[in-house]
C-alpha atoms as a printed R data frame, in Angstrom:
    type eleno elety resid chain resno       x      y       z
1   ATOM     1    CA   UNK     A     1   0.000  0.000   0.000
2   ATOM     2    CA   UNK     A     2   1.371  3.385  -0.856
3   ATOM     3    CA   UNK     A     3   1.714  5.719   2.217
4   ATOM     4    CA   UNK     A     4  -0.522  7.714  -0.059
5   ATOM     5    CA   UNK     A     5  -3.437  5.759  -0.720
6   ATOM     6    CA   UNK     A     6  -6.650  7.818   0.296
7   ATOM     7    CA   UNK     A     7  -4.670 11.368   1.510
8   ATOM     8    CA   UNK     A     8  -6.922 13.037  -0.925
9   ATOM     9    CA   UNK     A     9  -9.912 11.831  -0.761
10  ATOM    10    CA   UNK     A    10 -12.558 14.088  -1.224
11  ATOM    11    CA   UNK     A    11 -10.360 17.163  -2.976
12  ATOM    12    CA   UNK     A    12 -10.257 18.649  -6.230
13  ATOM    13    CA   UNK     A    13  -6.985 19.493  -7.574
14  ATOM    14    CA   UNK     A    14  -6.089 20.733 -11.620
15  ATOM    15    CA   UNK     A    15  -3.273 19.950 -13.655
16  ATOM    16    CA   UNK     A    16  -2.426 20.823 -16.681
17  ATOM    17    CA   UNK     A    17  -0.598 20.304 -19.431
18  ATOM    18    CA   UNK     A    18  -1.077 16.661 -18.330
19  ATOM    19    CA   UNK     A    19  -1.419 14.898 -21.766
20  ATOM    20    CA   UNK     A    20   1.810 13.430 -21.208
21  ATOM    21    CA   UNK     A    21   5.457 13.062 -19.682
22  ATOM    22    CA   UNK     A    22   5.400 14.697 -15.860
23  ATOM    23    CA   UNK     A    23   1.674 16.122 -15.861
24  ATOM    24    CA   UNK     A    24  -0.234 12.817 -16.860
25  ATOM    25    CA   UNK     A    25   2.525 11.052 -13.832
26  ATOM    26    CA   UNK     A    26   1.677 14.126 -11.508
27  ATOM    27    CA   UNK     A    27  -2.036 13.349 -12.468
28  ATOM    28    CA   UNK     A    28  -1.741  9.795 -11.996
29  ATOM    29    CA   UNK     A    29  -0.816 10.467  -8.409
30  ATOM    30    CA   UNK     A    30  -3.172 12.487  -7.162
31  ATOM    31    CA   UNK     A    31  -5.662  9.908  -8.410
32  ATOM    32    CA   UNK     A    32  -3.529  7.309  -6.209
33  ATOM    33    CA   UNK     A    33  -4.255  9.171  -3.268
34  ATOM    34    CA   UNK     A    34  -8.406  9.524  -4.063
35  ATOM    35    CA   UNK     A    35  -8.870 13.088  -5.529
36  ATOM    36    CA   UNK     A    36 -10.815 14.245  -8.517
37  ATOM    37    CA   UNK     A    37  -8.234 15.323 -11.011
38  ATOM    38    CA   UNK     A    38  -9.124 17.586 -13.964
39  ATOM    39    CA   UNK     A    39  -6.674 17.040 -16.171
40  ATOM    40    CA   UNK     A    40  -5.984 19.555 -19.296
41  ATOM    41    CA   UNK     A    41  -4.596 19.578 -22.394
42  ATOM    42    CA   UNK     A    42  -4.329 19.903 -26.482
43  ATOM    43    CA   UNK     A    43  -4.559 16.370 -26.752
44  ATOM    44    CA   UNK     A    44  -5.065 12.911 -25.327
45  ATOM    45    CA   UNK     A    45  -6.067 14.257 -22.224
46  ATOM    46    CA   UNK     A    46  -9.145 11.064 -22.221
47  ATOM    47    CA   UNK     A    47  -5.773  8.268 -21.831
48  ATOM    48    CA   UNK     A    48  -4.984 10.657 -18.889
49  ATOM    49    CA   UNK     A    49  -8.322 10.708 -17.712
50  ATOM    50    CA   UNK     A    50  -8.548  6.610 -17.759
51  ATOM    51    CA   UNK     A    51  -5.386  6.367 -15.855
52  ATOM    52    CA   UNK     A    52  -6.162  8.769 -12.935
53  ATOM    53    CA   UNK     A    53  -9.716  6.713 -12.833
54  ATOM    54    CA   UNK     A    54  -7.349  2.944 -12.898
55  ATOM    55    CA   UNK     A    55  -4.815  4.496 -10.097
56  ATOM    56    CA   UNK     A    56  -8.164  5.173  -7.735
57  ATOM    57    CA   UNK     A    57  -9.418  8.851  -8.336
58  ATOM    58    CA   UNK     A    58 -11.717 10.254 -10.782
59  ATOM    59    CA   UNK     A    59 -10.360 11.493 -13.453
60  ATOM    60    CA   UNK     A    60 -11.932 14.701 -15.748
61  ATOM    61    CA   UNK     A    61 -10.503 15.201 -19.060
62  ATOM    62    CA   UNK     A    62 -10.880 19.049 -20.068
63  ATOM    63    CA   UNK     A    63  -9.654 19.926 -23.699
64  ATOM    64    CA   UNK     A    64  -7.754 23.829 -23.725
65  ATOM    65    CA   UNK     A    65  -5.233 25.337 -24.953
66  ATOM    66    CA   UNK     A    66  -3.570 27.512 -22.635
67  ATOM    67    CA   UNK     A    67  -2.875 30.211 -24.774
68  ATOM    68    CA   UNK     A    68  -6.578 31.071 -25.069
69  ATOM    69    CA   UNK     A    69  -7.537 32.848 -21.860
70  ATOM    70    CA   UNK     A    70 -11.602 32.465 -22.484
71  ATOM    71    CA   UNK     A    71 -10.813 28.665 -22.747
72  ATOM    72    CA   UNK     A    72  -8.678 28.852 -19.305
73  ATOM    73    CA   UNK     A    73 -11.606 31.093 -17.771
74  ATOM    74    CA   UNK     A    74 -14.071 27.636 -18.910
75  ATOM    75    CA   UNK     A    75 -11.916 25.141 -17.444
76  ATOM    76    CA   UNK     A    76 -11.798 26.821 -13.675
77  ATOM    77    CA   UNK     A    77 -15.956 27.554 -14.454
78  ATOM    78    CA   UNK     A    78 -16.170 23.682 -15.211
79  ATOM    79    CA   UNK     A    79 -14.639 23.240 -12.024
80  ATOM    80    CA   UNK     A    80 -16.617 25.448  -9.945
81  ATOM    81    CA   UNK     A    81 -19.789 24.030 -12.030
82  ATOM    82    CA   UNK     A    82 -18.811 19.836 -11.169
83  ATOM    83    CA   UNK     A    83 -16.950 20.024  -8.096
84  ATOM    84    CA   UNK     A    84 -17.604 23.426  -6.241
85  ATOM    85    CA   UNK     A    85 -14.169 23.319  -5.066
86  ATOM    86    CA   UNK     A    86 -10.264 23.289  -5.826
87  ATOM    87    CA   UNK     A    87  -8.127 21.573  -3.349
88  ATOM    88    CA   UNK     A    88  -4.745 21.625  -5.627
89  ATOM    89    CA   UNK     A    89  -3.591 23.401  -9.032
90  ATOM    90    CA   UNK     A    90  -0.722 21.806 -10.867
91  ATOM    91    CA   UNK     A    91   0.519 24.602 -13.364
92  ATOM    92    CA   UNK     A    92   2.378 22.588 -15.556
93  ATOM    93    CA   UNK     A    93   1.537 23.484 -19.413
94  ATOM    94    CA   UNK     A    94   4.324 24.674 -21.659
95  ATOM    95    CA   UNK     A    95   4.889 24.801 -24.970
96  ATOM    96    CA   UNK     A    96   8.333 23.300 -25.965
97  ATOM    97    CA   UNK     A    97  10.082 22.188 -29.238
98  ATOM    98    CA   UNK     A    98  11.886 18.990 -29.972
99  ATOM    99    CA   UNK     A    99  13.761 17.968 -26.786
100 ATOM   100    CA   UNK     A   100  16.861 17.991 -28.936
101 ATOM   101    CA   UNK     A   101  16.273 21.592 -29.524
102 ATOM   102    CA   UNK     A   102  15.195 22.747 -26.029
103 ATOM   103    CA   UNK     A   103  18.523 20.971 -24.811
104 ATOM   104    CA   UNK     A   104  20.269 21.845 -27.016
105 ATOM   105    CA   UNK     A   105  23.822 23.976 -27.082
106 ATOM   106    CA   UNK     A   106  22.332 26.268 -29.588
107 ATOM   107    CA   UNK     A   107  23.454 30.266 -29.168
108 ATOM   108    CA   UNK     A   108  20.756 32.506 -28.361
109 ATOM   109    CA   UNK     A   109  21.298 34.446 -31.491
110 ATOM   110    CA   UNK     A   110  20.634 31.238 -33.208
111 ATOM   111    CA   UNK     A   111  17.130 30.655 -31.580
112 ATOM   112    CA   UNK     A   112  13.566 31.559 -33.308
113 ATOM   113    CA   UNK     A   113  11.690 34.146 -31.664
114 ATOM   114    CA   UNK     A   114   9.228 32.012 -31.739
115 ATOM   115    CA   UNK     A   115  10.344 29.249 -29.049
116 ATOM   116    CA   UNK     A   116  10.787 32.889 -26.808
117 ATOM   117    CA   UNK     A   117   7.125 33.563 -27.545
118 ATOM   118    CA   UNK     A   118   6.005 29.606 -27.073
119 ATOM   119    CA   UNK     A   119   8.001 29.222 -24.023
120 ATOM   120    CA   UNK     A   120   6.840 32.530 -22.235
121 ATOM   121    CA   UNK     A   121   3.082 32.358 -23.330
122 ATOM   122    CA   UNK     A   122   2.083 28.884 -21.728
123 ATOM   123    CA   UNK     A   123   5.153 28.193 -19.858
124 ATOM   124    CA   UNK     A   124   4.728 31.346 -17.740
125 ATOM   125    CA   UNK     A   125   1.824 33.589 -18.666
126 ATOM   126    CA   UNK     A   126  -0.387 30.739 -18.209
127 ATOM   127    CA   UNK     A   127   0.848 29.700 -15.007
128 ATOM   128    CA   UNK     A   128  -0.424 33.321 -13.869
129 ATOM   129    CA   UNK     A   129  -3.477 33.296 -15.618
130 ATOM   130    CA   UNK     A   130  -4.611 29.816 -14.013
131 ATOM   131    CA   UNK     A   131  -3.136 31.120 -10.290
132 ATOM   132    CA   UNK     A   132  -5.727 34.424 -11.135
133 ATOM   133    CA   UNK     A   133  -8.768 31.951 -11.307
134 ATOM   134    CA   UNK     A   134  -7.267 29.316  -8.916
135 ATOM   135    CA   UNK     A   135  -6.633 31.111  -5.680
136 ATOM   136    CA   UNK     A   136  -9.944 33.689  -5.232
137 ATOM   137    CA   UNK     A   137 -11.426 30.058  -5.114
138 ATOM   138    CA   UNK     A   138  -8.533 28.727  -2.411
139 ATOM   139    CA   UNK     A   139  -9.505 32.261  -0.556
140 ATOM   140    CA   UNK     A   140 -13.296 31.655   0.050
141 ATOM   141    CA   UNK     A   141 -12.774 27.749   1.243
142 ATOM   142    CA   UNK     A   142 -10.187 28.653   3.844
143 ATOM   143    CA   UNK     A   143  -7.429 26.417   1.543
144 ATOM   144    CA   UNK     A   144  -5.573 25.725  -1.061
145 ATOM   145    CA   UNK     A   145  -2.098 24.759  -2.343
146 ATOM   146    CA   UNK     A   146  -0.664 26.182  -5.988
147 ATOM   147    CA   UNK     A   147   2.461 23.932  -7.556
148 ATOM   148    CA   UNK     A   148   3.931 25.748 -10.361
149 ATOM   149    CA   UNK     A   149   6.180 23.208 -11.943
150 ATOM   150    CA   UNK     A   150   9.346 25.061 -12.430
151 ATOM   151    CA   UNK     A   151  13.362 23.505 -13.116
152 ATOM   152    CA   UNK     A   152  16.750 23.221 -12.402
153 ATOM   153    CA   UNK     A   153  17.196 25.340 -15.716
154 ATOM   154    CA   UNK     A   154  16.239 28.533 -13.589
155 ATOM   155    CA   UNK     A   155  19.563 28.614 -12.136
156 ATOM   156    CA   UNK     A   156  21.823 26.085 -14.046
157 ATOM   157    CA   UNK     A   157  22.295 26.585 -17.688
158 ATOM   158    CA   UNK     A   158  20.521 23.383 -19.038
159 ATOM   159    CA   UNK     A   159  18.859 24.246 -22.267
160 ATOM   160    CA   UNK     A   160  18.630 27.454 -24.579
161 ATOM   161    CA   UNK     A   161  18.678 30.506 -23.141
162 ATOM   162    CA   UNK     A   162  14.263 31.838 -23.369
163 ATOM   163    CA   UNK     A   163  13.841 28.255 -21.378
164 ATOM   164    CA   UNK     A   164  15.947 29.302 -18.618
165 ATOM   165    CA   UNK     A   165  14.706 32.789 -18.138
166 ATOM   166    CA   UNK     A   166  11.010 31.313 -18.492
167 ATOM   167    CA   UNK     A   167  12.089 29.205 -15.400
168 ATOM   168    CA   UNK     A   168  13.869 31.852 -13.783
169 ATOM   169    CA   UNK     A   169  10.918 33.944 -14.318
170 ATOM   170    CA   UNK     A   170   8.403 31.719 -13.169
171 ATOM   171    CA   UNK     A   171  10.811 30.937  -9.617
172 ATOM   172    CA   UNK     A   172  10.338 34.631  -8.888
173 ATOM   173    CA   UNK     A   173   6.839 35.633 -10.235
174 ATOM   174    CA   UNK     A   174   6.675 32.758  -7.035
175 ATOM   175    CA   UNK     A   175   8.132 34.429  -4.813
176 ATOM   176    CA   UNK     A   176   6.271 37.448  -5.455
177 ATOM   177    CA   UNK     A   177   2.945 35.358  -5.210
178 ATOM   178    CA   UNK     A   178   3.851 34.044  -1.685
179 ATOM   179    CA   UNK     A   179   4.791 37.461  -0.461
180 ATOM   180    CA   UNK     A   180   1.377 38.598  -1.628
181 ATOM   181    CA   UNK     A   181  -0.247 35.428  -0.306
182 ATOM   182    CA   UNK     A   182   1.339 35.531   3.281
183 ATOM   183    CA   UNK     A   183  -1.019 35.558   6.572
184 ATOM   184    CA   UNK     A   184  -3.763 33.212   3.725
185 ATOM   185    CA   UNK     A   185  -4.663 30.438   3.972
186 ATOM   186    CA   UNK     A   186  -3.274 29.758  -0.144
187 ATOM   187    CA   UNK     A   187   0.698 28.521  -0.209
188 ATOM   188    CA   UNK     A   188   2.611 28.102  -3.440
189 ATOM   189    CA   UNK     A   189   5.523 27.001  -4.267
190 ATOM   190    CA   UNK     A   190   7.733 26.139  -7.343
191 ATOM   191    CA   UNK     A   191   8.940 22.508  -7.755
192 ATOM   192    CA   UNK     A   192  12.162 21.315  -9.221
193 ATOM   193    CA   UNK     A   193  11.681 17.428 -10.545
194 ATOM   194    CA   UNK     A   194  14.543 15.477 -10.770
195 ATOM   195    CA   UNK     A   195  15.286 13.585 -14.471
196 ATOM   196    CA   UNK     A   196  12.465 11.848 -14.934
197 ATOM   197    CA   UNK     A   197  11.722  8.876 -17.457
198 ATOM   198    CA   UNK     A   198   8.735 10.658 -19.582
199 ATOM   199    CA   UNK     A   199   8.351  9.304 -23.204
200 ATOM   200    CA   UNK     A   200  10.477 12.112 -24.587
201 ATOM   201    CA   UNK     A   201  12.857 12.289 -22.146
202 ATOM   202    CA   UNK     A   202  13.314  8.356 -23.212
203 ATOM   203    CA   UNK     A   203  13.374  9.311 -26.613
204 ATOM   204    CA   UNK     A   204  16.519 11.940 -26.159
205 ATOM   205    CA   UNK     A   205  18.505  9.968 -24.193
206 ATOM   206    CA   UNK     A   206  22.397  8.891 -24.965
207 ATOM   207    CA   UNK     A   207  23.147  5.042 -24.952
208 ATOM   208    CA   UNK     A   208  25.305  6.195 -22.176
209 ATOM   209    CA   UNK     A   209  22.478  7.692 -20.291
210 ATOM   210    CA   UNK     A   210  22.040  6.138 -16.991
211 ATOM   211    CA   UNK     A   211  18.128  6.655 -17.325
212 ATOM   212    CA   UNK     A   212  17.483  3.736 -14.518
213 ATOM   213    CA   UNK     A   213  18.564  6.540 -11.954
214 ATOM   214    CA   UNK     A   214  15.743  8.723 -13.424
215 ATOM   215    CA   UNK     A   215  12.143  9.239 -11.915
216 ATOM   216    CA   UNK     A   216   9.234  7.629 -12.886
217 ATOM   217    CA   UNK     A   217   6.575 10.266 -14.019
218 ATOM   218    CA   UNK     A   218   4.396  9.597 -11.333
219 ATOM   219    CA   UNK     A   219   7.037 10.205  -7.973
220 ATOM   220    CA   UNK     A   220   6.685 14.192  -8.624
221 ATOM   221    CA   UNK     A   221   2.595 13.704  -8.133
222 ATOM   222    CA   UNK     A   222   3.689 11.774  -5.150
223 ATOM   223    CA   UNK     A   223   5.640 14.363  -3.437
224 ATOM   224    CA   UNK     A   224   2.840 16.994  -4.106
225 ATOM   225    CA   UNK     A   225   0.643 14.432  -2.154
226 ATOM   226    CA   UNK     A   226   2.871 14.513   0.808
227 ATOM   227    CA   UNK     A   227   3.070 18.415   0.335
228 ATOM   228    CA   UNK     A   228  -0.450 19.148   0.975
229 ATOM   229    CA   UNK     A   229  -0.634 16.933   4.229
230 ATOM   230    CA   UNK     A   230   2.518 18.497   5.177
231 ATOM   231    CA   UNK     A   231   1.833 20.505   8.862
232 ATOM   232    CA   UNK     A   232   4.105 22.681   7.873
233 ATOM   233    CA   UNK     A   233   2.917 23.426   4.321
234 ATOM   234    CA   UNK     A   234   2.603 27.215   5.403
235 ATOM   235    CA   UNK     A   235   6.378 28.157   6.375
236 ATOM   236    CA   UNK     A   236   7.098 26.844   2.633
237 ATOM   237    CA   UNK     A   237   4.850 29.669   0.781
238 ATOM   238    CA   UNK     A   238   6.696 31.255  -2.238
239 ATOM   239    CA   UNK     A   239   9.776 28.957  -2.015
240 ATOM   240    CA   UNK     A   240  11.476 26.846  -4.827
241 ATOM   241    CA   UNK     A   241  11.910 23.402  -3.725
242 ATOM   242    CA   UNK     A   242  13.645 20.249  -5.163
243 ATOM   243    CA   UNK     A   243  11.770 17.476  -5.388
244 ATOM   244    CA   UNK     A   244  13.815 14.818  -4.253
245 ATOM   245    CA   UNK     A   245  15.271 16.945  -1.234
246 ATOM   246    CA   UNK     A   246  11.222 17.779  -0.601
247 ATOM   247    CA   UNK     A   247  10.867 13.870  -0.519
248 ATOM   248    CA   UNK     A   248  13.574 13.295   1.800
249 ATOM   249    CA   UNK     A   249  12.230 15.183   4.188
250 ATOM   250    CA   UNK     A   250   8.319 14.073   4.224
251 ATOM   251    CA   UNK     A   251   9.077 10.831   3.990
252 ATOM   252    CA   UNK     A   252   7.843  9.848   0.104
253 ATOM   253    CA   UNK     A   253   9.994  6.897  -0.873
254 ATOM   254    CA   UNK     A   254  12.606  6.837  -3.730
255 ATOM   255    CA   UNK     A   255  10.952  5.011  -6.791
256 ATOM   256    CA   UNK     A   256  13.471  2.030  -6.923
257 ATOM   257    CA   UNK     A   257  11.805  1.497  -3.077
258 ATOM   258    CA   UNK     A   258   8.220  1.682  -4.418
């Protein structure tokens, strides 16, 4: 049994960008532990949907695109409409290229505008948009916990240059959110996942690519589990937090002891 079978029962939580890769894991978890899960996305979103409803939740597949704000604005009404409520929001949409590309050791002056425009339209405008509808919600229940799924690449050159200022960006625009929330009952926080085996992830990686000491999709959703129990969850409002150091210390297991 997983410690966190049943720690959700009864919430609603929201994650997008959860077609695939680290939202549909994330997603997956949440289900584990018994919440409702809306789950958005351009695509596929139903195969999310089934899983969430397999793991032991109830899982609510919600086409958008989260460049469209009217489309955003009818996912949190469909979620005031069905469930009256939101326990949890998972911002993790983005729009990224290849993984080849994102990763890639390409010079800034080399880069399309474009992948600036992709990357700071969904991977951080939309992240505010959703915490706009989210936490006036979070306010009037007396609750609520915002995960904005952030990365190392905020403060370690890992990719091309408009992916690690949207990080960096979206780290402080946290900061400035917890400030703003502090003395609420709301918290948010920015999470750093550790390599984790997602299909593209897979897909990119070197035959010399130790990808067995990777994360399964799913351990991220896990720690967010533990993080909304967590007694303490209020002391950790506008921080950036590693996942696996997060895990450590609320006692979610390391996959290979799942």
């Amino acid at each position: 049994m997983r410690p966190s079978l049943g720690a959700l029962d009864g919430q609603v939580a929201l994650v997008t960008g959860a077609s695939r890769g680290i939202g549909r894991g994330i997603a997956v978890a949440l289900g584990e532990a018994g919440a409702t899960v809306f789950v958005t996305g351009r695509s596929t979103v139903e195969e999310t949907a089934r899983l969430v409803d397999a793991a032991g939740g109830r899982g609510i597949a919600t086409f958008c695109d989260h460049r469209d704000d009217e489309a955003v604005a009818g996912v949190f009404a469909r979620v005031a409409r069905e469930a009256g409520r939101l326990d949890v929001l998972v911002n993790n949409a983005t729009a990224v290229p290849a993984l080849s590309t994102l990763f890639s050791e390409e010079p800034f002056w080399r880069v399309p505008p474009s992948l600036w425009d992709d990357l700071m339209a969904v991977g951080l405008r939309s992240h505010f948009v959703c915490a706009q509808h989210a936490v006036p919600i979070m306010l009037r229940q007396g609750r609520g916990l915002v995960v904005n799924i952030s990365s190392a690449g905020a403060a370690t050159k890992i990719g091309i240059v408009p992916y690690g200022v949207a990080k960096a960006a979206l780290d402080h625009m946290t900061g400035e959110m917890g400030n703003e929330l502090e003395g609420t009952p709301v918290v948010i926080v920015s999470l750093w996942p550790p390599p984790t085996r997602t299909e593209g992830m897979l897909a990119d990686a070197g035959a010399d690519t130790n990808t067995a000491a990777w994360s399964s999709p799913e351990f991220t959703g896990r720690v967010i589990v533990a993080l909304a129990g967590d007694s303490g969850l209020s002391k950790r409002s506008g921080q950036v937090l590693r996942v696996r150091d997060l895990a450590g210390e609320l006692g979610v297991p390391a996959d290979a002891n799942l």
